[in-house]
N, C-alpha and C positions, 0 to 999 in steps of 0.2 A: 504493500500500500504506500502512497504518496504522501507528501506533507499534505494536499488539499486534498484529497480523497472525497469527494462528496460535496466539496464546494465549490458555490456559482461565482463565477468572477466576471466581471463587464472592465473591459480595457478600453479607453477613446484614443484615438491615434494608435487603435492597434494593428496596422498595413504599415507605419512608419519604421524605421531600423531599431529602435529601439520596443516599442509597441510590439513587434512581431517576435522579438527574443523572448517579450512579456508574457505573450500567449503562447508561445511555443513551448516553453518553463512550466505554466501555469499547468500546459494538457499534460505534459509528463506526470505531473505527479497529483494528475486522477479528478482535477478539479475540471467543472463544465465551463468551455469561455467562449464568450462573447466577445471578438475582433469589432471594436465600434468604431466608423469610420467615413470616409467620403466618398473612398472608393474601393473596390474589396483587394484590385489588386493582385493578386495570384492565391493560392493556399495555406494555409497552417502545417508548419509544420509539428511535428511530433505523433508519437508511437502511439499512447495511451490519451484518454482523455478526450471529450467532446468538444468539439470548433463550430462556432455559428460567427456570419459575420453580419453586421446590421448596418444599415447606412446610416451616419448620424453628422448633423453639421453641428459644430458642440454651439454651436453660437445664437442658436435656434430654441428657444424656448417650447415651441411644438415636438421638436424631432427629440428634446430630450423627456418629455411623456412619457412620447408615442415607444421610446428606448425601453424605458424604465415596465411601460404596461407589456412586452413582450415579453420580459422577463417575469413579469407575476404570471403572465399567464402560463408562460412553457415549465417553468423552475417555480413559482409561488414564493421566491427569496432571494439574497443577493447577499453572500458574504461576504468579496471583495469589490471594490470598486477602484481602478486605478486611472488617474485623470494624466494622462501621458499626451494628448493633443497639446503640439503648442510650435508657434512658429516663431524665426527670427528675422528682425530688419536692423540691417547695418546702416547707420547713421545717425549722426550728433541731432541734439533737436531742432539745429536750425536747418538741419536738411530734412526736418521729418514731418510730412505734411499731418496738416487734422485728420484724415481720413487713415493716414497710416497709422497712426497714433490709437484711433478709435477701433483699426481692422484687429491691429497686433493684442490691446487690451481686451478684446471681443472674444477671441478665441482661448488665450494664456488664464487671462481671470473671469470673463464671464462665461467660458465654457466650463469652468471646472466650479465657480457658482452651483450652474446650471444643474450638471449634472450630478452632481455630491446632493442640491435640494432634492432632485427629484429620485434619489435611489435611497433617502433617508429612511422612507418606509419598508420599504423591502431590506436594509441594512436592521431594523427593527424585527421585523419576523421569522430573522433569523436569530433571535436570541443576540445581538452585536453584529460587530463585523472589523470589518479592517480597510478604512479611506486612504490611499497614496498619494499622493500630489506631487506634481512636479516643479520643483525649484529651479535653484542654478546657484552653484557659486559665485555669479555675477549678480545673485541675489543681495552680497556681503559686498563685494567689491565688486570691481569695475572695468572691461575692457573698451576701450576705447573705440568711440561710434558704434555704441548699443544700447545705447540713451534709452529710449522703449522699452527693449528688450528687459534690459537690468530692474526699468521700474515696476514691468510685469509680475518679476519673479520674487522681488522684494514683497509685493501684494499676493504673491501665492502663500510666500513666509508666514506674514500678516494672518491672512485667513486660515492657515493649518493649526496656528494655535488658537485659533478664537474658536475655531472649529472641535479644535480637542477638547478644551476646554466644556464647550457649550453642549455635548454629548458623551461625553466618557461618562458621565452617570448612565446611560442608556446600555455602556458597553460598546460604545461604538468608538475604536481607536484611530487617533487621525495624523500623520505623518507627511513630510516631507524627503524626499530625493533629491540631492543638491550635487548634479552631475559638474564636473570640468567638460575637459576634452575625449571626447568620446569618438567615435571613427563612425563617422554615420553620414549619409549625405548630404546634411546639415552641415557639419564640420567641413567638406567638403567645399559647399558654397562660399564657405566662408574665408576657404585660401583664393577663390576663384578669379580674382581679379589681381593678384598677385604675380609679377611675372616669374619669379623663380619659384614655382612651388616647392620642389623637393628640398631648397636649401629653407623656406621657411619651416616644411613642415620635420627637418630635424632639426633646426633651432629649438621649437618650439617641444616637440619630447623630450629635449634636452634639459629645459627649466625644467620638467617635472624627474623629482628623488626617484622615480622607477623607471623613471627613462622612457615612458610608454604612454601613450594614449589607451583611453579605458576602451573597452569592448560592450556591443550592447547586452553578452552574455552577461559580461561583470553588472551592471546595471540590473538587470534580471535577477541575479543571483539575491540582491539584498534586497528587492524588490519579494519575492517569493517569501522572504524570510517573513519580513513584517506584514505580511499575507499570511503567515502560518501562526498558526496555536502559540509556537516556542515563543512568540515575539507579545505578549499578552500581556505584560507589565509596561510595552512599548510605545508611548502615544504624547502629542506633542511635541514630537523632536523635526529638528532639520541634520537630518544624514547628508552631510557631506561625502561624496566620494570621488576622488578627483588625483590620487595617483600620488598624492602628500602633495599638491603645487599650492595649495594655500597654507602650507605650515611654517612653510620657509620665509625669508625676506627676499625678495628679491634681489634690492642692489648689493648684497654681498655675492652677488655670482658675476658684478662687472668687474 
């Protein structure tokens, strides 16, 4: 048997590189999952374990119901719910129009609003459950021309512990995921305009103490955890995991 053996999970952004490691994790070890998403994208992998994928635009107050009534009706509960939908825009605020400003906050915070209100019920009739949210250690600090981005993820911070707080009598545990650099095609986009990529992108594993950019497995991995039973005392935290690059100083490495 599985750490989730018998538990329903609903992933958003779960077709993204990250999302897909989530659900892929999730069916290994026995739990039913819901890939929520925009577009299905190809298949789930893994051995064991049930895959459904749902269309959801998280930014949609309709589609996250309509999300949430599919599950009562096939599963009658929802143990995990993991809010992984979230996009990035590179640029300083004076390059960042209203509407980028209003797109980026739409999906990063008002999807995961969205979606954590409307799966509280069925988080309830399961006796608790376990809400994941997606941070960023650009939540803490700051990379340059991610102005939105950063302020996103500082408001997911915000809201996981108001969140924990405001439900842990229910049983209902509420965390954060505070990713670095992760190999995703996200990360990706983000050397894109760079003309020497490969000299950026060993600079850049080179400030991090393991030398390595994280993997969506790794991200999975601690993801699954505080999805599981083991992790029960776990609720209100922001998990950094990012390769040790925010433990250090940086100008001692000029």
């Amino acid at each position: 048997m599985g750490m989730l053996t018998d538990k329903v999970a609903l992933v958003t952004g779960g077709r993204g590189g990250i999302g897909r490691a989530i659900c892929s994790r999730f069916a290994r070890e026995g739990a039913i999952v819901y890939a929520a998403d925009l577009t299905e994208g190809g298949s789930l992998a893994g051995p064991t374990g049930d895959s459904s994928f749902v269309k959801l635009d998280v930014t949609s107050e309709e589609d996250a119901k309509a999300t949430m009534a599919r599950v009562a009706q096939e599963c009658g509960k929802l143990d995990i719910l993991v809010n992984a939908a979230g996009i990035e825009i590179e640029k300083t605020i004076e390059e960042t129009s209203l509407a980028d400003w209003n797109r980026i906050f739409s999906i990063n915070v008002t999807g995961t609003f969205l979606s954590s209100k409307y799966a509280l019920p069925l988080l309830r009739k399961s006796g608790g459950g376990s809400i994941i949210n997606f941070g960023s250690y650009d939540g803490f600090i700051a990379d340059p021309g991610l102005a939105a981005y950063c302020a996103t993820k500082g408001a997911v911070h915000a809201l996981t512990k108001a969140m924990a707080c405001d439900h842990g009598p229910e049983g209902i545990r509420v965390n954060a995921i505070c990713p670095g650099y992760v190999d995703t095609p996200m990360l990706k986009n983000f050397f894109r305009d760079v003309g020497d990529i490969e000299t950026l992108d060993a600079a850049v594993r080179n400030v991090h103490p393991l030398r390595r950019y994280g993997t969506p497995d790794d991200v999975a991995n601690l993801v699954n955890w505080l999805a599981s039973d083991e992790a029960r005392y776990a609720s209100g935290q922001l998990w950094v995991l990012d390769g040790g690059l925010t433990a250090q100083v940086q100008q001692m490495r000029l």
